[in-house]
Backbone as CSV, one residue per row, in Angstrom:
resi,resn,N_x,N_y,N_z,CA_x,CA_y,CA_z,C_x,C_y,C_z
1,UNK,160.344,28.312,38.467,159.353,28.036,37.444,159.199,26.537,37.304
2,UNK,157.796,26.170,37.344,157.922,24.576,36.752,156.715,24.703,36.113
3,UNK,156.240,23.238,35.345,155.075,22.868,35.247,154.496,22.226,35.249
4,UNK,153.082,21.856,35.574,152.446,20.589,36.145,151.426,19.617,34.892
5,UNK,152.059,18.862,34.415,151.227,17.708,32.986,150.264,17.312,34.052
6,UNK,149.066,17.551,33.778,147.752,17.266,33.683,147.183,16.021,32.854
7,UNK,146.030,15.411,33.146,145.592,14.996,32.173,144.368,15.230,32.041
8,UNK,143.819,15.472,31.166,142.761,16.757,30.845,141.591,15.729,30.873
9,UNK,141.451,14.391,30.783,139.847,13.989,30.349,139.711,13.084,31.864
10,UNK,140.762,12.753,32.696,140.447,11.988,34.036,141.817,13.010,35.226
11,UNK,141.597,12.950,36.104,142.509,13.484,37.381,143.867,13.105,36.809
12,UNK,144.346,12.983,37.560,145.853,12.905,37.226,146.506,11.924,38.210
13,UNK,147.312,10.785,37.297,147.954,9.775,38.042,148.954,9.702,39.484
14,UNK,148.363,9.099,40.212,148.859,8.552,41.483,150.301,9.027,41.814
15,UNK,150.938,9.367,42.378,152.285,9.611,42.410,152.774,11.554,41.045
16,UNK,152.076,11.489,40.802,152.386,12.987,39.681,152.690,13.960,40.655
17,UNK,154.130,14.747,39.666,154.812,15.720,40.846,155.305,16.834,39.489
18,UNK,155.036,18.189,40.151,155.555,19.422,38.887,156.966,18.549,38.758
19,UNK,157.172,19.432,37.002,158.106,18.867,36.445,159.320,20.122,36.354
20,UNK,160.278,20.429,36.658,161.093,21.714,37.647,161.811,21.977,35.987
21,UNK,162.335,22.721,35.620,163.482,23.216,34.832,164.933,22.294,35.267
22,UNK,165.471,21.429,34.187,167.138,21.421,34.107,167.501,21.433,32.892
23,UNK,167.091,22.066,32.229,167.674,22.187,31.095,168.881,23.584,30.753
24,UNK,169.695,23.333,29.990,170.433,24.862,29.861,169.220,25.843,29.349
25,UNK,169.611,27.246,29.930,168.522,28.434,29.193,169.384,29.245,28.464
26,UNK,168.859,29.456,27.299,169.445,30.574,25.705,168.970,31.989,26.427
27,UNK,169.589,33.112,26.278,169.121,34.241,26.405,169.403,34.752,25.351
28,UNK,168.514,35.952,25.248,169.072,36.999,24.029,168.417,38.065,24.498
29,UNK,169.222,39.058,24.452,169.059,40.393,24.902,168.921,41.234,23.720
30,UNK,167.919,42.663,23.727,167.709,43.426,22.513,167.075,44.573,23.600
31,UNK,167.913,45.807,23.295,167.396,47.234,23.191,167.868,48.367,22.373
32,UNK,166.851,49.157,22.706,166.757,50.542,21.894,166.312,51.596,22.963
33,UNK,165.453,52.669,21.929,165.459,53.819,23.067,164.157,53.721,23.003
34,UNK,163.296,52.605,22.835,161.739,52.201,23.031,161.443,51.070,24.316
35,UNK,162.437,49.853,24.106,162.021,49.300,24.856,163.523,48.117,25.231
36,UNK,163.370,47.507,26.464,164.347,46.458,26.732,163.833,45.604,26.774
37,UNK,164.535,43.976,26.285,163.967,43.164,26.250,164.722,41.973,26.598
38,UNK,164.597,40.958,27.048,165.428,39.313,27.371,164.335,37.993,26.976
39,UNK,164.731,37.239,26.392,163.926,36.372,25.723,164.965,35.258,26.079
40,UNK,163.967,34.189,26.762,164.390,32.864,27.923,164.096,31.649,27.201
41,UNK,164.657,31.161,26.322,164.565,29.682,25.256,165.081,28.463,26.109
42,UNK,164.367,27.211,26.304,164.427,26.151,27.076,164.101,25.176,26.968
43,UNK,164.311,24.166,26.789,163.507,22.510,26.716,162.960,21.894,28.107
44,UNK,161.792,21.619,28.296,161.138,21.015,29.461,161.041,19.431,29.231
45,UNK,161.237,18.846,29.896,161.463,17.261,29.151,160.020,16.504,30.038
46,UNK,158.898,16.231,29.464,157.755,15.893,30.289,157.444,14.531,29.554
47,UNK,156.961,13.876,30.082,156.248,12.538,30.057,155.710,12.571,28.589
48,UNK,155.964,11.539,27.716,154.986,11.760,26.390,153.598,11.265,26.101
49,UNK,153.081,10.769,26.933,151.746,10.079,26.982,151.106,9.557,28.927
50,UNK,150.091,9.072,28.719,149.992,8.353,29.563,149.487,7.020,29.224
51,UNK,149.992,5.847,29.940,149.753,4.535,29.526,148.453,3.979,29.089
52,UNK,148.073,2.395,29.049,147.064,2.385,28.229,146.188,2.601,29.211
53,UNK,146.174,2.212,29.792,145.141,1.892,30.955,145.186,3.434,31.760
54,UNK,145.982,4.233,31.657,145.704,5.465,32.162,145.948,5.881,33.792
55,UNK,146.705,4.797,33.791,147.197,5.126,35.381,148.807,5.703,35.881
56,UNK,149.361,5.810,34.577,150.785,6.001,34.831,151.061,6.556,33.339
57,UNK,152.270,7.908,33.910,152.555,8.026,32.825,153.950,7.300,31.834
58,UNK,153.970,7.370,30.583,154.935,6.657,30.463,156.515,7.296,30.766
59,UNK,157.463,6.274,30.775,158.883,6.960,30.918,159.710,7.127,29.797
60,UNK,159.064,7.617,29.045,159.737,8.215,27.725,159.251,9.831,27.689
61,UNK,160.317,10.603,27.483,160.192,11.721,28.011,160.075,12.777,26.012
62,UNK,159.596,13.500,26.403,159.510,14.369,24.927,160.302,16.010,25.360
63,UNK,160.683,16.655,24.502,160.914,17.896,24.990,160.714,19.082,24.309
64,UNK,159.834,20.078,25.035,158.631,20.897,24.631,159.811,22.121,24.494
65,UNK,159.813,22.851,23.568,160.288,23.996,23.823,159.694,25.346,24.421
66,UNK,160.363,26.151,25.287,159.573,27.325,26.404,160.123,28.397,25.585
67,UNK,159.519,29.640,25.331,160.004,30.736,25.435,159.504,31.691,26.643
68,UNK,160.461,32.261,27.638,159.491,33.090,28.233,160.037,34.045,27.786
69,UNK,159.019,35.558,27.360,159.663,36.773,27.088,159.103,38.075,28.424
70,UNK,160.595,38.623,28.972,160.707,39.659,29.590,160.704,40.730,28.985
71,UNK,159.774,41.769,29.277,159.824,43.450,28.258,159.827,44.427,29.507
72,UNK,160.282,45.708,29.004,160.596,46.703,30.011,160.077,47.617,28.514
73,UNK,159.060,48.947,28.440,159.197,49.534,27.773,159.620,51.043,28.843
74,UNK,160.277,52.132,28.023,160.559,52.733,28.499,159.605,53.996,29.187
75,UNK,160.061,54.515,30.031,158.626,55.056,30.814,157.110,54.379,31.333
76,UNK,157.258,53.166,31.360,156.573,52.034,32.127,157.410,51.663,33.172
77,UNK,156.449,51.577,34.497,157.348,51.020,35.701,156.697,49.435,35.869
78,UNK,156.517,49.020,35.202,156.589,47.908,35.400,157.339,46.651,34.112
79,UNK,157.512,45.672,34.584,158.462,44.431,33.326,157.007,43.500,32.963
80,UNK,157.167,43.707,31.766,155.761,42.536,31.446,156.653,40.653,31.028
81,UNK,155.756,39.846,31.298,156.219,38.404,30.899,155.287,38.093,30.380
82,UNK,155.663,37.278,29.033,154.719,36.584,28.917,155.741,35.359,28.142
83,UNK,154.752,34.130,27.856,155.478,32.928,27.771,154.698,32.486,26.442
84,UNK,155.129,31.285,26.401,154.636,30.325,25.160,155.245,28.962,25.342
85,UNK,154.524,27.832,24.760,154.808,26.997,25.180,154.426,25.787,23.773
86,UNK,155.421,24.714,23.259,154.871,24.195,22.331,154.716,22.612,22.805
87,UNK,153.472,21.882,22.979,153.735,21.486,23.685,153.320,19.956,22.934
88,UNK,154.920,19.265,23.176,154.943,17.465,22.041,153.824,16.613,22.623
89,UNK,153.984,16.876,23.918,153.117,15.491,24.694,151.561,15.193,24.998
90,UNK,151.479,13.982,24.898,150.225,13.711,24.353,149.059,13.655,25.859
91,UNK,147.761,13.615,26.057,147.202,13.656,27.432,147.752,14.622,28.628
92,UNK,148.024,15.480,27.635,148.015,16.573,29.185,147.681,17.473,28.830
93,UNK,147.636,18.432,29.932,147.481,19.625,30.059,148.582,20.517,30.491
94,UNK,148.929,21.715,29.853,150.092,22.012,30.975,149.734,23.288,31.369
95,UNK,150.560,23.595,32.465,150.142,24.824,33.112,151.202,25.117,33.441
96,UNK,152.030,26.214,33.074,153.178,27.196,33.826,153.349,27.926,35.174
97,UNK,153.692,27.764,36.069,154.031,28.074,37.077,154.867,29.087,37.318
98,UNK,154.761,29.976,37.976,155.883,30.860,37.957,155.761,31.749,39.570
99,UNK,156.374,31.658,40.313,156.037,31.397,41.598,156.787,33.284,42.104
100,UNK,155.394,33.799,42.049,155.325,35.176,42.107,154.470,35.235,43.584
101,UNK,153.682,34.941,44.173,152.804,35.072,45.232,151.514,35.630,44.189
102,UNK,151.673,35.463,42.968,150.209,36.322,42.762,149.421,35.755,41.393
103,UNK,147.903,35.523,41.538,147.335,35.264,40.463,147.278,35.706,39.187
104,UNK,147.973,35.206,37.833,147.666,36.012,36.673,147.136,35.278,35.561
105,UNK,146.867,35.886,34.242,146.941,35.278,33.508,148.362,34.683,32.576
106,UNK,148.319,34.376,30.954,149.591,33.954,30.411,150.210,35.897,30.290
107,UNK,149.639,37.077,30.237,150.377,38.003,30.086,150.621,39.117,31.444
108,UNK,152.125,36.982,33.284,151.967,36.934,34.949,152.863,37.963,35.430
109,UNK,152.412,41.127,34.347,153.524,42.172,34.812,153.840,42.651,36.194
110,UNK,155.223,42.828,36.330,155.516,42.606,37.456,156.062,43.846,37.844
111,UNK,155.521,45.019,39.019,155.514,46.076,39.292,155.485,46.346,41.019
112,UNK,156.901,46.516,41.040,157.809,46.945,42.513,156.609,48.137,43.060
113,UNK,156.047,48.135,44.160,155.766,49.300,44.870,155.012,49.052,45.717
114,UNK,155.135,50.686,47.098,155.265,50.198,48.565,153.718,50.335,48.821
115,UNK,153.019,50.888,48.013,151.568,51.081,48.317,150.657,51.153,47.338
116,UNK,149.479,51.303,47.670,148.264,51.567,46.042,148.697,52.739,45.308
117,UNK,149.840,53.519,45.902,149.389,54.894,44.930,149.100,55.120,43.094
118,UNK,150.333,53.661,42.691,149.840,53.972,41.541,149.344,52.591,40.884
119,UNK,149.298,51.781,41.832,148.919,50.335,41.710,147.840,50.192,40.423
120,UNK,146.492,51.039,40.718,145.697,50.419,39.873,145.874,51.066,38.361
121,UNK,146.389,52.296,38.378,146.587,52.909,37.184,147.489,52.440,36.419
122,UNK,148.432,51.549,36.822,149.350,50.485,35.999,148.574,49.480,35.935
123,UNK,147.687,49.160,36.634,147.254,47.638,36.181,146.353,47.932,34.644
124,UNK,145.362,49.113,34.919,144.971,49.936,33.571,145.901,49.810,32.677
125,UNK,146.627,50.611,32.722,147.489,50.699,31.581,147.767,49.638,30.832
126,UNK,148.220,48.249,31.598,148.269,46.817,31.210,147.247,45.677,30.570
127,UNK,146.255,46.578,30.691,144.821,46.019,30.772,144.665,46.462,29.401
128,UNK,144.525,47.691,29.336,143.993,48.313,28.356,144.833,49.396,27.679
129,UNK,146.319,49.223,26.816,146.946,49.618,26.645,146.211,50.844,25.319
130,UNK,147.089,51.716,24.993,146.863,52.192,24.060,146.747,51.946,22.822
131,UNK,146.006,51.903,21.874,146.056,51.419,20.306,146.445,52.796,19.426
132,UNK,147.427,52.228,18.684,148.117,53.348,17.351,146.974,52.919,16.154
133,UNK,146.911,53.779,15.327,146.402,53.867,13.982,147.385,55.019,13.135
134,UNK,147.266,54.697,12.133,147.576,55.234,10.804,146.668,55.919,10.274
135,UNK,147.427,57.028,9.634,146.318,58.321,8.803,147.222,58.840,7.900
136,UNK,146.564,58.997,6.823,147.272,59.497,5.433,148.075,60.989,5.744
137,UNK,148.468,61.339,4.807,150.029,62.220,5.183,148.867,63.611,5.009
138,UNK,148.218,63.289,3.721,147.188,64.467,3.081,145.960,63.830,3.693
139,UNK,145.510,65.220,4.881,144.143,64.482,5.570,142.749,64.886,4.446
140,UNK,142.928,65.485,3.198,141.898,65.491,1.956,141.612,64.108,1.660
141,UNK,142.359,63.499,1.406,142.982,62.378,0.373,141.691,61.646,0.902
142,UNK,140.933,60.613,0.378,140.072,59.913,1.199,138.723,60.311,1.513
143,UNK,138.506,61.616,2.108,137.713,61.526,2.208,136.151,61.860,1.281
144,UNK,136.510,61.871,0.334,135.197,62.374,-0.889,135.024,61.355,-2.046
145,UNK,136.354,59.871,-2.024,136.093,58.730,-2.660,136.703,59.180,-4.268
146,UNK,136.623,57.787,-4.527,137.071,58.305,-6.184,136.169,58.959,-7.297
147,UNK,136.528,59.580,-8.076,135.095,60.116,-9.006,134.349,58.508,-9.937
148,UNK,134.812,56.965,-9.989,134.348,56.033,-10.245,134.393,54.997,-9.595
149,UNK,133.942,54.614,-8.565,133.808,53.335,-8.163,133.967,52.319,-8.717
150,UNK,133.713,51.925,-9.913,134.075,51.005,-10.744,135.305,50.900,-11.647
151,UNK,135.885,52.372,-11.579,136.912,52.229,-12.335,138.132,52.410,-11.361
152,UNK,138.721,51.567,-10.962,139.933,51.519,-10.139,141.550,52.609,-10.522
153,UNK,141.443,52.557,-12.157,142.772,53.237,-12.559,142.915,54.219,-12.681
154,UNK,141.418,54.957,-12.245,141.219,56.598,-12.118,142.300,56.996,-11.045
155,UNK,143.390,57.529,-11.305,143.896,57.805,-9.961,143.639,59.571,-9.818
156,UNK,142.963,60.285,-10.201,142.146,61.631,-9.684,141.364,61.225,-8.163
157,UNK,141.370,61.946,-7.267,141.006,62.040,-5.938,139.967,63.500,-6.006
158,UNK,138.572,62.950,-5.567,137.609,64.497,-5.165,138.775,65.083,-4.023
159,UNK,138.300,66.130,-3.383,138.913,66.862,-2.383,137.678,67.771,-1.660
160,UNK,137.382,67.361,-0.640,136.831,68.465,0.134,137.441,69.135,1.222
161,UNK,136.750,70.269,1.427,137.619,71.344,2.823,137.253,70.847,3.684
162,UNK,138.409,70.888,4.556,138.606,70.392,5.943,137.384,71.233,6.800
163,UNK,136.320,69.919,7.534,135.301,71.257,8.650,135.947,71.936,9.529
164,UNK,137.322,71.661,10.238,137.754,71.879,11.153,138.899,72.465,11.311
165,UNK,139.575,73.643,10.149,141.058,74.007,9.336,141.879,74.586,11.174
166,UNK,141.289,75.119,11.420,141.684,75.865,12.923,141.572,74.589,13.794
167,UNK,141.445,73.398,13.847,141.267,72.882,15.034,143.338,72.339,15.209
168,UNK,143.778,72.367,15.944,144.678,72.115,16.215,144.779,71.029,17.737
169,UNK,145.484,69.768,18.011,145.918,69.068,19.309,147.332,69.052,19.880
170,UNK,147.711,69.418,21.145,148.741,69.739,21.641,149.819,68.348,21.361
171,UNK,151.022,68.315,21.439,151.778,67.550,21.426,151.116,65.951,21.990
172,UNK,151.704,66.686,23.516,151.185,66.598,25.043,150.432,66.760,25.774
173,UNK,149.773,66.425,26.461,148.655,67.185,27.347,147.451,66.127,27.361
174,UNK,146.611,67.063,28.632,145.299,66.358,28.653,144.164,67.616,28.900
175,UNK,143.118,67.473,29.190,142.064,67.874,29.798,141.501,67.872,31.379
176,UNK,141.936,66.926,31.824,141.991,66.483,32.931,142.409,65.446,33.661
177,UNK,143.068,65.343,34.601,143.812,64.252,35.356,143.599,64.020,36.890
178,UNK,143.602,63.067,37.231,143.555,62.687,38.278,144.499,62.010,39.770
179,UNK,144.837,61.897,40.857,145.653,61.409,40.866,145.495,59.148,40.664
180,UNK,146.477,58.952,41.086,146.919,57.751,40.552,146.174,56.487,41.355
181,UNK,146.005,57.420,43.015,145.246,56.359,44.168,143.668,56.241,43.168
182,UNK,142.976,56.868,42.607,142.339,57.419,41.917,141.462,56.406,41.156
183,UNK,140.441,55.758,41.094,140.032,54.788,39.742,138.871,55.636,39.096
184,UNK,139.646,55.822,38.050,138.241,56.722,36.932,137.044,55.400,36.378
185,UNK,136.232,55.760,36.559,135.245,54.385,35.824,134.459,54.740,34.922
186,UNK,134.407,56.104,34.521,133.396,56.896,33.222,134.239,58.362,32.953
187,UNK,133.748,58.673,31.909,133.886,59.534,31.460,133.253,59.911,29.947
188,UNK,132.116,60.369,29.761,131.473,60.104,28.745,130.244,61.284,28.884
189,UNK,129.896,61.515,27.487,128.799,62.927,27.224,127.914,62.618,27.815
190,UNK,127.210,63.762,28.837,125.815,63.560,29.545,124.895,63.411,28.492
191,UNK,123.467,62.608,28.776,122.535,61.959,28.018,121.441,63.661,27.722
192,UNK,121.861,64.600,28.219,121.452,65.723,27.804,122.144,66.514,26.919
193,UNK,123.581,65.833,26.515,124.302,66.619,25.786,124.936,67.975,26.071
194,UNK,124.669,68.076,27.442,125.119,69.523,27.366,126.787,69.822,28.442
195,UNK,126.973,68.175,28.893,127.838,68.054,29.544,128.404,66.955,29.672
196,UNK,130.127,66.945,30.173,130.687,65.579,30.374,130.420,64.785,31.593
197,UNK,130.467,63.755,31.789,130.097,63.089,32.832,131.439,62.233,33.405
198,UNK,132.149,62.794,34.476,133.178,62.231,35.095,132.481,61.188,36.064
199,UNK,133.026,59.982,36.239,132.897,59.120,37.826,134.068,58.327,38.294
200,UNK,134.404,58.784,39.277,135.568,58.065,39.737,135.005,57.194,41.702
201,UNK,136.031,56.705,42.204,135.741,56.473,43.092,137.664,56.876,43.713
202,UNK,137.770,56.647,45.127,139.078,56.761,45.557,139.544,55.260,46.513
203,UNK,140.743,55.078,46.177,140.865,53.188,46.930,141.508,53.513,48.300
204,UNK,141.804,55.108,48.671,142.296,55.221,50.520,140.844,54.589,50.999
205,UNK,140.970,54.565,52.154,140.148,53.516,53.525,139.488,54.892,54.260
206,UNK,139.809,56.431,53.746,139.455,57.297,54.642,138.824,58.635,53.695
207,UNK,138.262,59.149,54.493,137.673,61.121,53.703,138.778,61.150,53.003
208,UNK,138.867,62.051,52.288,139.882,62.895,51.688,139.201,64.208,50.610
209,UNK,140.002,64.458,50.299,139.871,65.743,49.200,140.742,65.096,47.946
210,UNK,140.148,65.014,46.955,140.769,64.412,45.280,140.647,65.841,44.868
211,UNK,142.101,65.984,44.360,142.588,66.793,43.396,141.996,66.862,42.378
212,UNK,141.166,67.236,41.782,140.527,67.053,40.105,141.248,67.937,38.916
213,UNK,142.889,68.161,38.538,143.121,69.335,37.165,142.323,69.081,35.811
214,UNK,141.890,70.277,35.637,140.961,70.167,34.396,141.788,71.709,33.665
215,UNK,141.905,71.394,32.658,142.002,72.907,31.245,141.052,73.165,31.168
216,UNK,141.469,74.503,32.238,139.985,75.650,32.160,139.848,76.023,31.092
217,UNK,140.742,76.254,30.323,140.288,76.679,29.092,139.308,75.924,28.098
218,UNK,139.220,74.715,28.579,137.951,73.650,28.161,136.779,73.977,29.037
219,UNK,136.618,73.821,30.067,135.452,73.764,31.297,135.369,74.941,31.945
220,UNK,134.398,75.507,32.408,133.841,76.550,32.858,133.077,76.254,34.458
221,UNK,132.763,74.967,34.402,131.977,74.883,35.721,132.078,73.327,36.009
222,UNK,132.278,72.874,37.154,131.958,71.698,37.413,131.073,71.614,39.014
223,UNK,130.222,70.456,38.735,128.871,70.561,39.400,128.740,68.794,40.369
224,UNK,127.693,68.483,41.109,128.240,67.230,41.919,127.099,67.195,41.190
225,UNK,126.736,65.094,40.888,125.603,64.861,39.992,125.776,63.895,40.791
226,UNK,125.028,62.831,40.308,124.595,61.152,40.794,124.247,60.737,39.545
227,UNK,123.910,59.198,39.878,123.303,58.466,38.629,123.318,58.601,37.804
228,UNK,122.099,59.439,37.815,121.071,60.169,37.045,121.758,61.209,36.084
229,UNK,122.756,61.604,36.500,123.296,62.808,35.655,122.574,64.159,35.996
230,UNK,121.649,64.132,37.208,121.271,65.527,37.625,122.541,66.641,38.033
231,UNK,122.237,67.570,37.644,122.928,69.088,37.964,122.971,69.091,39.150
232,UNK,123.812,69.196,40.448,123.615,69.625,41.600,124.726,71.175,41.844
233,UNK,124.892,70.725,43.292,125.896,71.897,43.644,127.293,72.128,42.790
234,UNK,127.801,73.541,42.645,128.801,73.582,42.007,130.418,73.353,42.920
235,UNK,131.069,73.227,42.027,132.341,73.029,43.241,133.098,74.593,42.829
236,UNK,133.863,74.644,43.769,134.653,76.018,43.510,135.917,75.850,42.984
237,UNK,136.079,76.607,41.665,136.826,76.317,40.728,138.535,77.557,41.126
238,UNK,139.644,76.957,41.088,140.941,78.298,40.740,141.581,77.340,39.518
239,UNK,143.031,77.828,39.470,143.101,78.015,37.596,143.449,76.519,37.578
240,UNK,143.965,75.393,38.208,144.420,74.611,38.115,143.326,73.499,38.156
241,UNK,141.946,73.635,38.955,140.696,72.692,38.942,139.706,72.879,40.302
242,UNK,139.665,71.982,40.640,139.148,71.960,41.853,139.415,70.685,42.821
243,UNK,139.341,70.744,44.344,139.539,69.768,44.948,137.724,69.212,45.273
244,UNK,138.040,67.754,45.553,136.736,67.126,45.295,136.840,66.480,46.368
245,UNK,135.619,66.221,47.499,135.577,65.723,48.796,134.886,64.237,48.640
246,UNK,135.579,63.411,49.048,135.110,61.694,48.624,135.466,61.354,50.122
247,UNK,133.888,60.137,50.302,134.558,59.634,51.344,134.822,58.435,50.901
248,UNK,135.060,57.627,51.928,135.613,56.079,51.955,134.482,55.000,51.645
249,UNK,134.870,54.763,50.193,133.954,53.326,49.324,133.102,54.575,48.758
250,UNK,133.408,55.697,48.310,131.705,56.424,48.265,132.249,56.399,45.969
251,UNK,131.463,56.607,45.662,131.562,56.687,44.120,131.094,58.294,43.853
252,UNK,131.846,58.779,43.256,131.502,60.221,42.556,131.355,60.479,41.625
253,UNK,130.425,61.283,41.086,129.471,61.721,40.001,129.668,63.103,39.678
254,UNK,130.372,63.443,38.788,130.409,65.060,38.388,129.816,65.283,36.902
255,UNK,129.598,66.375,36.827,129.579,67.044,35.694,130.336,68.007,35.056
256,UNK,131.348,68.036,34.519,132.324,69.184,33.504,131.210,69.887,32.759
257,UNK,131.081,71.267,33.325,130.352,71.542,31.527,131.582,72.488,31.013
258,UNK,131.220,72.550,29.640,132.670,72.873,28.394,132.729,74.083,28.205
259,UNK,133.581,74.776,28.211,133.530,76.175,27.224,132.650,76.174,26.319
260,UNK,132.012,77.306,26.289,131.243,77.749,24.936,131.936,76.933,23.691
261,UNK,131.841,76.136,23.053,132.254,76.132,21.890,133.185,74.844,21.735
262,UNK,133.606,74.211,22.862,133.682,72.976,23.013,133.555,72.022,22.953
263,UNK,132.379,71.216,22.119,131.963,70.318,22.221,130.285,70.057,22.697
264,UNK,129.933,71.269,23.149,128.618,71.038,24.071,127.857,71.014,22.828
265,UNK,126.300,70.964,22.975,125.780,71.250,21.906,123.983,71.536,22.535
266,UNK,123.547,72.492,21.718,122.486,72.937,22.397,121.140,72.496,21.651
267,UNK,120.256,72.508,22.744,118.900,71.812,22.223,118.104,72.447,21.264
């Protein structure tokens, strides 16, 4: 790891060379049964200015403190890093280095494996992690407002019936999955409403057949579309989904339509 002081409003002085780590490093280690973690505390000792005239920096050194933090959460195969940097010195720029072979940003995760299989679906995951929200204990509570808007100390709550008392969501589970070589790029209600609109593409170099599992008990038919979202041929469905024929660079266009009662909705 090093890093390179810049100077941000002209090039950078004659003789300038990355500035390497010798400082002692603090660790501190912390886990649970969520996640592992190591957190890397350090002083970088860099140049504190550059002279008047701007050709040299000076030899009085300042020292920036680093944190880099290592995370492992559990059931993620990959270690995320990310760093921070506070930085005393004046006319630069700094930039962290961290000498991986590979371009990143400040959040540079790092994931062991021998081929694409699940390459891009971790980079997803990293990209666009999941977001939690909060919901009241009583799903009434809320939604019908107070009987005064203006009066705050009313603590009486309206109550309306739930539209949906039977709807129940599994623990676990999905609707449909794909495999991992796999890049999904849509998935969203056809502009006719009467169906979902899958598009994926596949990152092998050759034909193949994509596995598509879908809960039949959701979908009833799935159909090849384009663009457009036109209806075409159907694919042939057994209990687990259907296999889907992609060739190499080609983008695919399906249509799920839903069980009766699913979600579809009629004109």
């Amino acid at each position: 790891m090093e890093v390179r002081p810049e100077c941000g409003c002209c090039k950078a002085p004659a003789g300038d060379a990355p500035v390497g780590l010798r400082e002692p490093v603090s660790i501190k280690y912390t886990r649970d049964v969520v996640c592992q973690e190591a957190v890397l505390s350090f002083l970088m000792r860099l140049p504190e200015a550059l002279n008047e005239d701007r050709t040299a920096r000076s030899s009085r050194l300042v020292a920036c403190p680093v944190t880099l933090t290592l995370r492992l959460h559990a059931g993620e195969p990959f270690l995320q890093a990310s760093w921070q940097i506070e930085n005393r010195a004046r006319d630069h720029r700094l930039r962290m280095l961290v000498r991986t072979g590979l371009d990143a940003d400040a959040t540079t995760a790092l994931y062991p494996h021998s081929g694409e299989e699940q390459a891009l679906f971790c980079c997803d995951c990293l990209q666009t992690p999941l977001l939690a929200a909060a919901a009241p204990v009583d799903t009434r509570k809320f939604l019908g407002g107070r009987p005064a808007l203006q009066e705050a100390a009313i603590a009486e709550f309206f109550y309306q019936d739930d539209p949906y008392p039977t709807a129940r969501l599994p623990r676990r589970g999905g609707c449909l999955s794909l495999p991992g070589d796999v890049q999904m790029t849509a998935l969203k209600k056809s502009e006719d409403r009467q169906a979902y609109v899958l598009r994926f593409f596949s990152t092998r170099k050759e034909e193949r057949l994509v596995p598509l599992h879908l809960d039949r008990t959701r979908f009833s038919r799935v159909e090849k579309s384009d663009l457009q979202e036109r209806a075409g041929e159907p694919l042939p469905l057994d209990a687990d989904g259907c296999a889907v024929p992609v060739k190499a660079g080609e983008i695919v266009t399906l249509r799920l339509i839903p069980v009766k009662g699913e979600g579809h909705e009629h004109p």
